[in-house]
N, C-alpha and C positions, 0 to 999 in steps of 0.2 A: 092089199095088206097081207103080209106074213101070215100063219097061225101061232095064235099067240105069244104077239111081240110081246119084250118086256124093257120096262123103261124103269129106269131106276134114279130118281131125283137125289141129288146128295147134295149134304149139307155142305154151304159157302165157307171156304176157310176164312175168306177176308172179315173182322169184326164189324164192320163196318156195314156188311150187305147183308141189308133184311127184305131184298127183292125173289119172288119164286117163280121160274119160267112158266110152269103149271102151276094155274089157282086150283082148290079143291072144285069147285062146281065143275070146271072142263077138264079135271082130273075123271071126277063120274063121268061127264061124255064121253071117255075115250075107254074108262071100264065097262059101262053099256055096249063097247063097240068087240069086246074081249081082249083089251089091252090089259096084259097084268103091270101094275105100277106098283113099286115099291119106291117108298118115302123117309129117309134118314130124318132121326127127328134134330132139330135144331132150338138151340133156345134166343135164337134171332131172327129168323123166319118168321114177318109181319102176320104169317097164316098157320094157327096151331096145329097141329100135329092130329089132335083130334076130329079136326074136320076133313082129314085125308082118310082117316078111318072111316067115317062116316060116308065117304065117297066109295067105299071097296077099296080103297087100298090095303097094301100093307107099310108095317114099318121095319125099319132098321136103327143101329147104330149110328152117330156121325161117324165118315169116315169108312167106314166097311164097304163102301162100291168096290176097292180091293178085291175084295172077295166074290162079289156078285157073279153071276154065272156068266160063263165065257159069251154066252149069245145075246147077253143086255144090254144097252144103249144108258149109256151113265149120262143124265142129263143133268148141266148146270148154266152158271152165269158166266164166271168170273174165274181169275185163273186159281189153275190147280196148287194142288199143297207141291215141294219140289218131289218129295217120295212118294211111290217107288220110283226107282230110276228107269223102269220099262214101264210103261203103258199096253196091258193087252185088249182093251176093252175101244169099242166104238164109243168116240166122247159128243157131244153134244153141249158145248158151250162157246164164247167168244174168245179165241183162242188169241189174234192179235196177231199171229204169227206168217203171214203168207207176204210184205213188205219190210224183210230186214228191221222188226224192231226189236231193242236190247231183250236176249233170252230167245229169241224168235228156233235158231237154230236147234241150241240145248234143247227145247221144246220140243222139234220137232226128231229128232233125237232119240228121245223118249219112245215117241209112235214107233217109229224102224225100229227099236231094241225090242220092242216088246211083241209088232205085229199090230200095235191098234188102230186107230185112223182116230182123226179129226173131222167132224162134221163141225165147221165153224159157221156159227149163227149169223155172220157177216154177211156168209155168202151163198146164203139161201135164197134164193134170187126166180123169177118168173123166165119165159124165154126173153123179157123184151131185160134184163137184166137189172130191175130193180128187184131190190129186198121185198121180202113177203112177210116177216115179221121183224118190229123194230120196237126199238125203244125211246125213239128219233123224239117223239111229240113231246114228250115230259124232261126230255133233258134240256132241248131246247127252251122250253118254258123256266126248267131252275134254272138253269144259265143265265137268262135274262134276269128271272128273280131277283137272283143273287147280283146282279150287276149294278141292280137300281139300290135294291138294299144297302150297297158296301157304299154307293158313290153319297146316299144320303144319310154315310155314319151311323145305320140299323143295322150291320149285320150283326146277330150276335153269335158268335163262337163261343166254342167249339161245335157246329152244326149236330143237330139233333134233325133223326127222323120226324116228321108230320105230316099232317093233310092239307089237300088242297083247300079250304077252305079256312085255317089258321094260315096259310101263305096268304092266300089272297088278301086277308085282312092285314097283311104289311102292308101289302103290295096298295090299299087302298088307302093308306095312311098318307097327309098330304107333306109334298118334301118338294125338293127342287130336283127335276130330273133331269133339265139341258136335254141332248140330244142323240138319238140311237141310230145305229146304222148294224144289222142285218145281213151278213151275206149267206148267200144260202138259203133265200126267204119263200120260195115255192116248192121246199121240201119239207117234208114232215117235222126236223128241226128245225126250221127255219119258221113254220108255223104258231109251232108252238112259242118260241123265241117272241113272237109278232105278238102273240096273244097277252104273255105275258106283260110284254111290256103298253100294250093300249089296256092292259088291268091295272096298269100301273098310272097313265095317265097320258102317255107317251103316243107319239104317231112316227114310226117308227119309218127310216127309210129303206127298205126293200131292195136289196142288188140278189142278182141270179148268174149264167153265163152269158145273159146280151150287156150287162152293166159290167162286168170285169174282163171282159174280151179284150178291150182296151183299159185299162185301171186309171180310173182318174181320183190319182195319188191323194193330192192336195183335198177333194171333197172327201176320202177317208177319214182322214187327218184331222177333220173340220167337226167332227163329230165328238162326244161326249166318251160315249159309249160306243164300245165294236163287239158285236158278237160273231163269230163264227161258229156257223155248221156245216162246210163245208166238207165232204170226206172224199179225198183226193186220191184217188189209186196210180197215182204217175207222176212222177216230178213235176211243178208249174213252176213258173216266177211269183216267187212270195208276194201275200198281197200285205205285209207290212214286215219290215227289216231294221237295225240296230240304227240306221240312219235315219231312219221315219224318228224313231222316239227320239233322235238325238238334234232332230232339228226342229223347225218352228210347226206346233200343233196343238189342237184345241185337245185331243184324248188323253184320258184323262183313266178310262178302264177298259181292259180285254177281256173279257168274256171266251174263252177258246171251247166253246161245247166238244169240239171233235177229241182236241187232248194226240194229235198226231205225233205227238212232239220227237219220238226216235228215229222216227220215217222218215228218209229221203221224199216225201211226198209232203212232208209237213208246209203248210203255206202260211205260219206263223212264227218261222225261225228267230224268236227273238228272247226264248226260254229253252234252256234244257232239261227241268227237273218239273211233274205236276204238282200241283199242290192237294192237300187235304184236308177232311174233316175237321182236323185241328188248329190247321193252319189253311183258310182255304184260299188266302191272296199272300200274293210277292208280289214286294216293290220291283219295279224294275227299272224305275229312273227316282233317283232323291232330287231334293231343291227344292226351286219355286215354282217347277212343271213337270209334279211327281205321276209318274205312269204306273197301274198296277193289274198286276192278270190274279185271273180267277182260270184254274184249269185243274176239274175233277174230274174225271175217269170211272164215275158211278156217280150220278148227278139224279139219274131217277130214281134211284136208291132213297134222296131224300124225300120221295113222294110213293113208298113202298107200295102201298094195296093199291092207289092208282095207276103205277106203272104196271104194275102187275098184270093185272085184270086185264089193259088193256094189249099187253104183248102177251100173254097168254088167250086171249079169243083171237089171233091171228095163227100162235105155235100149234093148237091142238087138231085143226083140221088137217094138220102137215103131219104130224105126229100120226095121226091115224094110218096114214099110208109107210110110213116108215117101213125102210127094210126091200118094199119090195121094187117095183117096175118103174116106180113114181119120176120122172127126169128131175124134177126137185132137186133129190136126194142125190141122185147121178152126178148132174152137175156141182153138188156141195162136196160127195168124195173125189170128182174129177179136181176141182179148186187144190185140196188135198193134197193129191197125186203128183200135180204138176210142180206143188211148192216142193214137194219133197226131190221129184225129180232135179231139182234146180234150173228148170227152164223157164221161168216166168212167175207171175203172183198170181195164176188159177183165175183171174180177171184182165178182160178187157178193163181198162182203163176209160174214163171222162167219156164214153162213146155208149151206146145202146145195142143190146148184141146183135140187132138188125145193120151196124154200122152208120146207124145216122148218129146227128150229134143228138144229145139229153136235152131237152126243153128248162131243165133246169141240173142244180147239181146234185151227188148223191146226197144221197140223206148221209150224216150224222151217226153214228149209236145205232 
């Protein structure tokens, strides 16, 4: 570790995210460690302000990371405000940008004008090239939530923050749930996806990469419910297309956890726009075999101190080492580097960086 690294958490421009990469209690661990953190206060940050204090932090302004001193690590979630038009500052958030999605360029843009880098939380990854922190488990479980909810006429909008245990008491409510199918289901999304939906009632079917190696169409189709948490770093053959909805099938709801949808890698091409808090389903087929997606892009957002808690006891052991020798870190500005170069997406792709194939697919979020 550096001598006194400095992290600087700043407040989420989106309204909507009251998730904080850092909780206050592993906030202290990492000040016990002589990490100075400074903390922009927010008045949507599920975690007050005063318990950052209470941890040794300090605080700021929303929005002053600007300012922060050239050597801080501006940590966040979600994306940036569009100003300034340079970024000089090492960021630390999910930037979204290393696969061609809308804004991806502009973005990165940004970094070269300014001199800063992109440490994107995507691809913070171990040697064997899975993610070390995520947010995979609790989106995958709203995802489903939310899937069972809409198909049994409960959802109610416009989606409000809660906890897990006010979900689960939907979720335990008795309704007619037909049938779920899962891909993606021996990953961290995929898990939680699973969970949710057997709190629901459901026994849910489980596909991975030995069930869509070959795609057997027609038993997709056959199902109620589709969830995907699939998160594709390379172009595949979509596992459901404008012909799937347009001809004979039992589905009825998509669930898209991943939200790929600008990507060339997207494996749900049958939407171009996500939906929101407000609005959190489109139809996508009217009639007598109406089809409709559920695709949020901060889905653990509606389970704040949950997600929280749990992708913050994964960031702050990482965090500690920040800055210096750590390959971690290496390989998250190497990802970077490479996108910036324009010779790749800074990832292998659907493979393990040993080159054998994934036992399952990436996680989700």
């Amino acid at each position: 570790m550096l001598d006194n690294p400095h992290l600087w958490m700043r407040a989420e421009s989106r309204p909507s995210e009251r998730r904080a990469p850092l909780v206050p209690e592993d906030a202290a661990r990492l000040v016990g460690q002589g990490v100075e953190i400074t903390v922009e206060a927010s008045a949507q940050r599920a975690f007050p302000l005063d318990d950052y204090l209470a941890a040794g932090c300090r605080t700021a302004p929303a929005g002053s990371w600007t300012d922060a001193p050239g050597g801080a690590h501006v940590l966040g979630l979600k994306e940036l405000p569009e100003d300034p038009a340079e970024l000089t500052h090492r960021h630390i958030y999910f930037g979204h940008a290393y696969k061609g999605q809308t804004g991806a360029g502009d973005l990165l843009a940004r970094f070269t004008a300014g001199g800063g880098a992109l440490l994107d939380l995507e691809y913070l990854t171990g040697a064997d090239g899975r993610r070390l922190a995520a947010f995979g488990y609790w989106a995958g479980y709203v995802g489903a939530a939310l899937a069972v909810l809409h198909r049994r006429g409960r959802l109610r909008t416009p989606l409000t923050p809660t906890g897990l245990n006010a979900l689960d008491a939907l979720l335990d409510e008795p309704g007619e749930n037909g049938s779920a199918l899962v891909i993606g289901a021996l990953g961290r999304s995929g898990r939680g996806a699973c969970d949710a939906l057997a709190r629901a009632g459901l026994t849910p079917t489980r596909w991975d990469v030995r069930e869509t190696a070959a795609l057997d169409r027609a038993a997709l189709l056959d199902h109620d419910i589709l969830v995907n948490t699939v998160l594709m770093n390379r172009p595949t053959p979509p596992f459901l297309t404008h012909a799937d909805l347009d001809g004979p099938r039992r589905l009825s709801v998509v669930s898209d956890v991943t939200c790929d949808v600008t990507s060339a890698c997207n494996v749900l091409p049958v939407y171009t726009e996500l939906t929101d808090w407000d609005r959190p389903v489109r139809r996508l087929r009217e009639g007598d075999r109406p089809a409709d997606l559920i695709a949020i892009d901060n889905l653990p957002s509606l389970l704040p101190v949950e997600a929280s808690r749990a992708f913050s006891a994964e960031l702050w052991p990482l965090l500690a080492n920040l800055g210096g020798a750590d390959p971690v870190w290496a390989r998250c500005l190497g990802a970077f580097e490479t996108a910036v170069a324009g010779t790749g997406n800074g990832e292998a792709a659907a493979v393990r960086a040993d080159g054998d194939e994934p036992k399952e697919y990436a996680d989700a979020r």
